[in-house]
N, CA and C atoms as an extended XYZ file, in Angstrom:
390
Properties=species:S:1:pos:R:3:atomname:S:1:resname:S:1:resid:I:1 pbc="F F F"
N       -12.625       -1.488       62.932 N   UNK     1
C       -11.299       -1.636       62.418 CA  UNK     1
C       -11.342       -1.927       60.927 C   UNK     1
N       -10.808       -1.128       60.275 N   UNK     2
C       -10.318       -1.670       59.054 CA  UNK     2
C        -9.514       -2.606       58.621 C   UNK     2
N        -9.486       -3.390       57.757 N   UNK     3
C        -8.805       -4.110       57.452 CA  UNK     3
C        -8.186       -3.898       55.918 C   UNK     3
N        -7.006       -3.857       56.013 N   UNK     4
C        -5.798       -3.687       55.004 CA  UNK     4
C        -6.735       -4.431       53.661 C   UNK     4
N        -7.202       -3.952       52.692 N   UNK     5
C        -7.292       -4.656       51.435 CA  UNK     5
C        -6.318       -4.213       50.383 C   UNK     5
N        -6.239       -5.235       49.806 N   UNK     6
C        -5.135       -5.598       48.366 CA  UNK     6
C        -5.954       -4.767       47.705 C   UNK     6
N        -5.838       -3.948       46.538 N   UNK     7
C        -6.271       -3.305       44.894 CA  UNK     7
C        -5.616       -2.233       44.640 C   UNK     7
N        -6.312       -1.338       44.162 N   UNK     8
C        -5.913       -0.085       43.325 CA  UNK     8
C        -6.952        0.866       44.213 C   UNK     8
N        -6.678        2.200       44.394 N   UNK     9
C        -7.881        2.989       44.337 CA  UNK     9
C        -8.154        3.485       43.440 C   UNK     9
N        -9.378        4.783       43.625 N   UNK    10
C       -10.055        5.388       42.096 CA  UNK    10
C        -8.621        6.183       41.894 C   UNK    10
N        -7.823        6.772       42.452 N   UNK    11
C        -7.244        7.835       41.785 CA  UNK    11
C        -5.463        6.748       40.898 C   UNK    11
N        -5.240        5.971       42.083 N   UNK    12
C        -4.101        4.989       40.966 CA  UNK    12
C        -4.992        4.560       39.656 C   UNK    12
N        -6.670        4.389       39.586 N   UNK    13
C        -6.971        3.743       38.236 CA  UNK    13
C        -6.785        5.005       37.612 C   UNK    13
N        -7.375        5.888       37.762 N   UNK    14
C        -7.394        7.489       36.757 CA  UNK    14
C        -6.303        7.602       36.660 C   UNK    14
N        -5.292        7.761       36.909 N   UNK    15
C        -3.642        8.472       36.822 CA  UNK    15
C        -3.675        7.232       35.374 C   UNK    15
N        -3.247        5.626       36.260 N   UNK    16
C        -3.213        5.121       34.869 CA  UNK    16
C        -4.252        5.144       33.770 C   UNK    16
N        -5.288        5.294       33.787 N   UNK    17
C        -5.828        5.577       32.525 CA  UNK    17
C        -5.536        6.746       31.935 C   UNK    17
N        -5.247        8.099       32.214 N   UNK    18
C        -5.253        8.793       31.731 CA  UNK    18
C        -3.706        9.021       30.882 C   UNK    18
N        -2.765        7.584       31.290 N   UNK    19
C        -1.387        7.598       30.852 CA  UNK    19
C        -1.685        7.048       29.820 C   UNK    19
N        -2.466        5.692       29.885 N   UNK    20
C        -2.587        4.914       28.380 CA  UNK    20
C        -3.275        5.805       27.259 C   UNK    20
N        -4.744        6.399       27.756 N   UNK    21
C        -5.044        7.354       26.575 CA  UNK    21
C        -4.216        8.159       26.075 C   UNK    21
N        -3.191        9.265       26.941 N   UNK    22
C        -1.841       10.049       26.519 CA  UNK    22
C        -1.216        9.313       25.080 C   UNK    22
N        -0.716        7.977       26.236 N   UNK    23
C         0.030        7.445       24.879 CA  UNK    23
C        -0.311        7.231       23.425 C   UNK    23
N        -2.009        6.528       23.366 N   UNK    24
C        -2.698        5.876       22.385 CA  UNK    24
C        -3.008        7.210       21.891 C   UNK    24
N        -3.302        8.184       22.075 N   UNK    25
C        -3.815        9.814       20.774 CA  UNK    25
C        -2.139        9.926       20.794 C   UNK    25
N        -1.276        9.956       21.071 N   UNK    26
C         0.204       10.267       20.330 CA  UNK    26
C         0.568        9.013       19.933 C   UNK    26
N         0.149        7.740       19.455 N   UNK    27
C         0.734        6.796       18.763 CA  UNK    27
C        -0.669        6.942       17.760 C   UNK    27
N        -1.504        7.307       17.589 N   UNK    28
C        -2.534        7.394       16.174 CA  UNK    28
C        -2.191        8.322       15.257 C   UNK    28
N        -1.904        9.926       16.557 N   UNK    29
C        -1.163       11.148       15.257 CA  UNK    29
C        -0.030       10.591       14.692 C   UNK    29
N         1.395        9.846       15.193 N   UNK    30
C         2.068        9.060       14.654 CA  UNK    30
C         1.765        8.440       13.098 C   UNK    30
N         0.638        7.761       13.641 N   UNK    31
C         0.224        6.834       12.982 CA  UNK    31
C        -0.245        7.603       11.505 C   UNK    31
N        -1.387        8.037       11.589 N   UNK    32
C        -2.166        9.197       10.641 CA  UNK    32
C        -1.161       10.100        9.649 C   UNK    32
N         0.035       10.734       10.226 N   UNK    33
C         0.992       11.042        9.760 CA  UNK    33
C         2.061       10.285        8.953 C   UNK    33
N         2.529        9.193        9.464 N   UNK    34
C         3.349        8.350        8.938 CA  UNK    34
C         2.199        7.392        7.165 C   UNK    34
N         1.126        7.841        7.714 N   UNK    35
C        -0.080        6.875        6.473 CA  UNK    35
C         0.370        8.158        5.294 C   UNK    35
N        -0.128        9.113        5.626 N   UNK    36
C         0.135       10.074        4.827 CA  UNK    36
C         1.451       10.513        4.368 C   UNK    36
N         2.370       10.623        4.974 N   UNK    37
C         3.370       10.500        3.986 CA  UNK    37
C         4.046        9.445        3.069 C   UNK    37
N         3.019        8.079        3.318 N   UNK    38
C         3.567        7.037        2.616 CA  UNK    38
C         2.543        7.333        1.433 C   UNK    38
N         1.468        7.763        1.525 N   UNK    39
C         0.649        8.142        0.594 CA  UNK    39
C         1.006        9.292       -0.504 C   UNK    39
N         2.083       10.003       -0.205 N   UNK    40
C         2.609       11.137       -0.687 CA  UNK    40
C         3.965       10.702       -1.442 C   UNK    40
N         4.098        9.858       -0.991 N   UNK    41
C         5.600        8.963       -1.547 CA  UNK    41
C         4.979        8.233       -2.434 C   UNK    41
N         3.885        7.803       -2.861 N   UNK    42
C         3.278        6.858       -3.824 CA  UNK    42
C         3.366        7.488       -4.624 C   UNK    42
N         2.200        8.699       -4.214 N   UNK    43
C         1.865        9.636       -5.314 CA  UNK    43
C         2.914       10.390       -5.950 C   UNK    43
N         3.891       10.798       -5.892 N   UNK    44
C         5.251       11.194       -6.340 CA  UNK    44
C         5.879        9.986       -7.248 C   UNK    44
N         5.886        8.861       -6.535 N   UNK    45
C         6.604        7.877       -7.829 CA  UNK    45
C         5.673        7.757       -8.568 C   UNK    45
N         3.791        7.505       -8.448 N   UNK    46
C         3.346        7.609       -9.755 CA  UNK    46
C         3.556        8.396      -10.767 C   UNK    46
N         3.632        9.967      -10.449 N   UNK    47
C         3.570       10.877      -11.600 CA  UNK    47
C         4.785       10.592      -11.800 C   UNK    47
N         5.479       10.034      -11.555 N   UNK    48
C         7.042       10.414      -12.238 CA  UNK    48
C         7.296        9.186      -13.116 C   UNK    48
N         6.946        8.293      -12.717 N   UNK    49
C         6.617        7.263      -13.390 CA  UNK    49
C         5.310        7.448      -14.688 C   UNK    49
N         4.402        8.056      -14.667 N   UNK    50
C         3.648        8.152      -15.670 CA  UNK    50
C         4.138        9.316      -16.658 C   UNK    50
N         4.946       10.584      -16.186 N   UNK    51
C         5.491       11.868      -16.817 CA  UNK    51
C         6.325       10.587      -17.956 C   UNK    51
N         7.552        9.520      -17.133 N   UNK    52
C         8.250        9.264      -17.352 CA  UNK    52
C         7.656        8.376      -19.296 C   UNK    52
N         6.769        8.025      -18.750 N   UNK    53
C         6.148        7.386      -19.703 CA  UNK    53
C         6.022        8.028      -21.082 C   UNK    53
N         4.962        9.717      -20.918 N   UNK    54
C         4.938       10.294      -21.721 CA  UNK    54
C         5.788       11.170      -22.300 C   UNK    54
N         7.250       11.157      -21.914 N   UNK    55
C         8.133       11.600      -22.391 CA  UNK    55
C         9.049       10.535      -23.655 C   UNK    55
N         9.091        9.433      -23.023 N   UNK    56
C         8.942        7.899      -24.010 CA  UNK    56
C         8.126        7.867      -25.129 C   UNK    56
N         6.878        8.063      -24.578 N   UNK    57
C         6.770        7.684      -26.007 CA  UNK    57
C         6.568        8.859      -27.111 C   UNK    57
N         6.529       10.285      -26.610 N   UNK    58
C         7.214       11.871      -27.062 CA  UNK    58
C         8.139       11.251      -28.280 C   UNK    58
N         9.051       11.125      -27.258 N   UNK    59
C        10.466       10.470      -28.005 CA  UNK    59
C        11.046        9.548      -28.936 C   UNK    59
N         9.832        9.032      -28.686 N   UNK    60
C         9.710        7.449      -30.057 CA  UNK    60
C         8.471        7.844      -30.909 C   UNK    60
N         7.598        8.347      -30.593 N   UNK    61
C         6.731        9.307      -32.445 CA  UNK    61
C         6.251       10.345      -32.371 C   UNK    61
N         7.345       10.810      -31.638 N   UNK    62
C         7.470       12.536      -32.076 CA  UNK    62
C         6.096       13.795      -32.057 C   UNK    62
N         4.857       12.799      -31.086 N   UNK    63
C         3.469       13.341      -30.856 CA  UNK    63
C         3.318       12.423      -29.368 C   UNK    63
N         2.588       13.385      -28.523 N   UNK    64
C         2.007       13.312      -27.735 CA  UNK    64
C         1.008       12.122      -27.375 C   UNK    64
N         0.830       11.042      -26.709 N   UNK    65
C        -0.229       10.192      -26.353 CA  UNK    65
C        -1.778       11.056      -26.279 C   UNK    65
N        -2.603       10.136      -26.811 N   UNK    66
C        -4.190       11.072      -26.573 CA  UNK    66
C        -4.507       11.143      -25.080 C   UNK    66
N        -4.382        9.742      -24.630 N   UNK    67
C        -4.383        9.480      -23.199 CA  UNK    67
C        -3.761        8.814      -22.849 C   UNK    67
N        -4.126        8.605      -21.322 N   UNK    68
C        -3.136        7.827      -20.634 CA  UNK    68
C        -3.136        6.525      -20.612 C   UNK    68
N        -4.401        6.203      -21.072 N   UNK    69
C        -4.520        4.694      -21.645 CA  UNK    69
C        -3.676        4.063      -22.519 C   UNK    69
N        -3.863        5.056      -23.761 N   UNK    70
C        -2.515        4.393      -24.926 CA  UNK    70
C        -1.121        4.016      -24.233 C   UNK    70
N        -0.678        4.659      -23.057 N   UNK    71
C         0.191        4.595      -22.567 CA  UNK    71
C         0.276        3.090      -22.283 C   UNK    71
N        -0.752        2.460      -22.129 N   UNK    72
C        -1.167        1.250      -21.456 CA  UNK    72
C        -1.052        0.288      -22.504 C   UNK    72
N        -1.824        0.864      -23.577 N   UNK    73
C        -1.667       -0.465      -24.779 CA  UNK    73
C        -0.727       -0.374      -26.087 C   UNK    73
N        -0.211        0.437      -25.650 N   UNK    74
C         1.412        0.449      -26.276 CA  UNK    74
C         2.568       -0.051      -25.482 C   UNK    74
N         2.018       -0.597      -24.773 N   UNK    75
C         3.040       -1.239      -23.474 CA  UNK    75
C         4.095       -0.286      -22.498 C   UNK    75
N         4.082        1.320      -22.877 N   UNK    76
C         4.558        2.105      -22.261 CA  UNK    76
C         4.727        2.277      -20.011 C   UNK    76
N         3.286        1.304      -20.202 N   UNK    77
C         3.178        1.590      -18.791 CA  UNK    77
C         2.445        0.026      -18.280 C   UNK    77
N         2.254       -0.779      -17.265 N   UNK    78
C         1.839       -1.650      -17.266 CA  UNK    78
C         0.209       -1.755      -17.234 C   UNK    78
N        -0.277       -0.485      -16.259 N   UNK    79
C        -1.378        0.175      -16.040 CA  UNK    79
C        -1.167        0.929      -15.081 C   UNK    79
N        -2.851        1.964      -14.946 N   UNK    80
C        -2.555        3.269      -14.905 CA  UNK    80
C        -3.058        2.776      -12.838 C   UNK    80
N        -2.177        3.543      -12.312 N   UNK    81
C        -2.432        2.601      -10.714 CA  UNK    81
C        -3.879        3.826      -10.330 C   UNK    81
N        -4.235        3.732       -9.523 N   UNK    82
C        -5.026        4.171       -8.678 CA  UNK    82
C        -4.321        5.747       -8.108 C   UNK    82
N        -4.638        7.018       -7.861 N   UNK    83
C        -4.510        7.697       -6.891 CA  UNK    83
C        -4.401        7.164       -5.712 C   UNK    83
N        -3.493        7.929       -4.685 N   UNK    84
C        -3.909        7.056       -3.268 CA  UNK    84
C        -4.586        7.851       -2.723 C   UNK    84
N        -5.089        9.072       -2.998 N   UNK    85
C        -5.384        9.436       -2.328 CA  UNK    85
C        -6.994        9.944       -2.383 C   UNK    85
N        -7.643        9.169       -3.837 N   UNK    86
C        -8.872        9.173       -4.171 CA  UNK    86
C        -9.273        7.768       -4.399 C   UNK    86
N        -7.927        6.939       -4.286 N   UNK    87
C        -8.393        5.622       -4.591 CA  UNK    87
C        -8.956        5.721       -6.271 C   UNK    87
N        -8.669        6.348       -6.837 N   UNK    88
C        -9.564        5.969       -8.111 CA  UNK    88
C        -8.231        6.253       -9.533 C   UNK    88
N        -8.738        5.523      -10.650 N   UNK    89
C        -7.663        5.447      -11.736 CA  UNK    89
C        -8.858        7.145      -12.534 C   UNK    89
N        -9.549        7.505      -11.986 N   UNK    90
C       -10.514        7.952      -13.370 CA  UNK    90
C        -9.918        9.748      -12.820 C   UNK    90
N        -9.633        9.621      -11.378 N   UNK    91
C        -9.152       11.099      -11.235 CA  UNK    91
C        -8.329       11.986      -11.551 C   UNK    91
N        -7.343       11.266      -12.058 N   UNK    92
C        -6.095       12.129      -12.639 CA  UNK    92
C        -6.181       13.092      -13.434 C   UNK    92
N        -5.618       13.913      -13.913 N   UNK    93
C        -5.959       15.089      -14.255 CA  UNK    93
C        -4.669       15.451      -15.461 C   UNK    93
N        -4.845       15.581      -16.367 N   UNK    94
C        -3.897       15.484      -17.610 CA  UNK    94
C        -3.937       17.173      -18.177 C   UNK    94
N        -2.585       17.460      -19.001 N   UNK    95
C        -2.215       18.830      -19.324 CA  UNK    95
C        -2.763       18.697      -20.552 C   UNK    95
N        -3.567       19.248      -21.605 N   UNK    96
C        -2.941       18.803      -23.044 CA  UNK    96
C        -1.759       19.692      -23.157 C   UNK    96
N        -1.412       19.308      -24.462 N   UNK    97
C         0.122       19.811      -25.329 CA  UNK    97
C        -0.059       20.684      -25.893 C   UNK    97
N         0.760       21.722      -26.240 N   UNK    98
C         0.744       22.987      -26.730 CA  UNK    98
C         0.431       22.137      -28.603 C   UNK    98
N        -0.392       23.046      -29.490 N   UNK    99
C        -0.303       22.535      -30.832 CA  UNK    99
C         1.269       22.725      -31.537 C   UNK    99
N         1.216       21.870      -32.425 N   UNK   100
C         3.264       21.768      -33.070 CA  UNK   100
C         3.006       23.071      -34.329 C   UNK   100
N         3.472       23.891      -34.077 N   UNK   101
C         3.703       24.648      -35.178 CA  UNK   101
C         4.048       24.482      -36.436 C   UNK   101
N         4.646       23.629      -36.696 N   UNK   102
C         5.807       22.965      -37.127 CA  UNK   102
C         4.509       21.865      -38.464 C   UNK   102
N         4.068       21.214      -37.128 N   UNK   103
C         2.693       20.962      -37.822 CA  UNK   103
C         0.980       20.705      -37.696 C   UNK   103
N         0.971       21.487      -38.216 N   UNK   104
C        -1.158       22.192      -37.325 CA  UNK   104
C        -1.664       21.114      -37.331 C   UNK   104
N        -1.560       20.221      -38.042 N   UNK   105
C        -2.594       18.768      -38.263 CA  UNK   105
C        -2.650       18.030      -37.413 C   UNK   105
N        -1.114       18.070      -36.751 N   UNK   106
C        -1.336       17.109      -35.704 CA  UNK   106
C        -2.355       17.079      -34.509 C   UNK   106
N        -2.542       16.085      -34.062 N   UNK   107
C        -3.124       15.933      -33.009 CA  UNK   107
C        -3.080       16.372      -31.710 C   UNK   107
N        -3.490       17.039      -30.978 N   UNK   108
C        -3.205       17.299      -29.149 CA  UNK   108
C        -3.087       16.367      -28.831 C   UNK   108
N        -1.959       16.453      -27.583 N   UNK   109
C        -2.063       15.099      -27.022 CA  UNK   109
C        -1.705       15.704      -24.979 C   UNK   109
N        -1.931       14.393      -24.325 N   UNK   110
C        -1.520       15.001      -23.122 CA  UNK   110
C        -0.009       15.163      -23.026 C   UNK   110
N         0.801       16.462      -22.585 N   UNK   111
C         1.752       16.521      -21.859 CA  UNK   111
C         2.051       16.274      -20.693 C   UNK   111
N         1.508       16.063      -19.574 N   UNK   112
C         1.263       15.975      -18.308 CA  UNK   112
C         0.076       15.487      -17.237 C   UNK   112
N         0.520       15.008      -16.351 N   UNK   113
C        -0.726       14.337      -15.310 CA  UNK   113
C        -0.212       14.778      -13.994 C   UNK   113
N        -1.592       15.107      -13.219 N   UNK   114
C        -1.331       15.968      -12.186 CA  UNK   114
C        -2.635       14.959      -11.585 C   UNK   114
N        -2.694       15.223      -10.135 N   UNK   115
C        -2.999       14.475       -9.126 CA  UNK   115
C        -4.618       14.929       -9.062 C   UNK   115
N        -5.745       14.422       -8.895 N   UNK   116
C        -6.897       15.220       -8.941 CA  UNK   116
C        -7.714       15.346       -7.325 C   UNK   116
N        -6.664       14.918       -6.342 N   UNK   117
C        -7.008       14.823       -5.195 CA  UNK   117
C        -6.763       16.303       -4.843 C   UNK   117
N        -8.104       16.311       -3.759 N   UNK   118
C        -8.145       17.739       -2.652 CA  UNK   118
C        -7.358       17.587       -1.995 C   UNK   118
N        -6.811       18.928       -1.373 N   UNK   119
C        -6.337       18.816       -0.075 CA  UNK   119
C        -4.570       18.997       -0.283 C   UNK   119
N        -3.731       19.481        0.789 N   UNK   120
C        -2.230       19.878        0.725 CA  UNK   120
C        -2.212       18.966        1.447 C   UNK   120
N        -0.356       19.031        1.069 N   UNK   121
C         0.596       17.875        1.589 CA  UNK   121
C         0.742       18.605        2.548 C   UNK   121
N         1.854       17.120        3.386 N   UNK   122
C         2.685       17.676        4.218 CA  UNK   122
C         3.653       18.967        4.231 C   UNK   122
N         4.103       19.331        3.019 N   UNK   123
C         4.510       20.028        3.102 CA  UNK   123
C         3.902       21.766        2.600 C   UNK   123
N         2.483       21.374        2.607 N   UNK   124
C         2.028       22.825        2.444 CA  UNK   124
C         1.778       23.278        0.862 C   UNK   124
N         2.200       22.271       -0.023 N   UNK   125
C         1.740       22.468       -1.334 CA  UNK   125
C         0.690       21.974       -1.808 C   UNK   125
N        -1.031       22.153       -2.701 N   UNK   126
C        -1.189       21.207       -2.958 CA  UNK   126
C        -1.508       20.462       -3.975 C   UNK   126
N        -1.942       18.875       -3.505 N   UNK   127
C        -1.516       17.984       -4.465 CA  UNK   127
C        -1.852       17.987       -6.179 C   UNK   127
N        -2.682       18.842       -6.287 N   UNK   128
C        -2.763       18.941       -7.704 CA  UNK   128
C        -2.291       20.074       -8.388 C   UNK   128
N        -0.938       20.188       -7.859 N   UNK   129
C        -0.051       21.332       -8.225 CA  UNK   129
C         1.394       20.289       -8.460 C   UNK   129
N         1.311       19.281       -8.168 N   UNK   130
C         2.695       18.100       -7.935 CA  UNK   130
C         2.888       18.535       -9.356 C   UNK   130
């Protein structure tokens, strides 16, 4: 005679395990996704925030910053943040400026900073095209 025991069998444990793993790989892609577009939202207010910079100080002496540093010790910018997506301040990637016709002597300077990280966004562009 058998006797009635209390537990689980193998197939109630498998059903539930195989529900929690379900859940846990669709709450990481969640996850992985939601990292990355906060990473993409950084990187967008940086350059716009650093463009923003070199249009400032464009505008106040009429030449281009050499780098993005001056930006820094002219008080234009507080400092230059990190990429998020290389983690590093040294990757960025700067336009120079067309020479001034107007006047040859001057100096090049950067017009622009672009992202020096590999790899497309979410939306299929990529990032060192921002």
């Amino acid at each position: 005679m058998w006797r009635k025991c209390k537990g689980f069998t193998l197939i109630e444990l498998l059903v539930v395990m195989i529900i929690v793993v379900t859940l846990a790989s669709v709450g990481l892609a969640l996850y992985s996704t939601s990292v990355r577009r906060s990473k993409e939202a950084v990187l967008r207010e940086d350059l716009q925030l650093m463009r923003k910079a070199i249009d400032e100080y464009y505008a106040d002496k009429q030449k281009y910053p050499p780098d993005l540093q001056t930006l820094v010790s002219e008080k234009y910018l507080r400092n230059i943040g990190p990429d998020p997506f290389t983690n590093s301040t040294d990757t960025w990637q700067t336009t120079a400026s067309e020479r001034d016709a107007a006047n040859p002597s001057a100096d090049v300077g950067i017009s622009d900073v672009k992202s020096g990280a590999d790899g497309t966004s979410l939306d299929g562009t990529p990032y060192a095209e921002w």
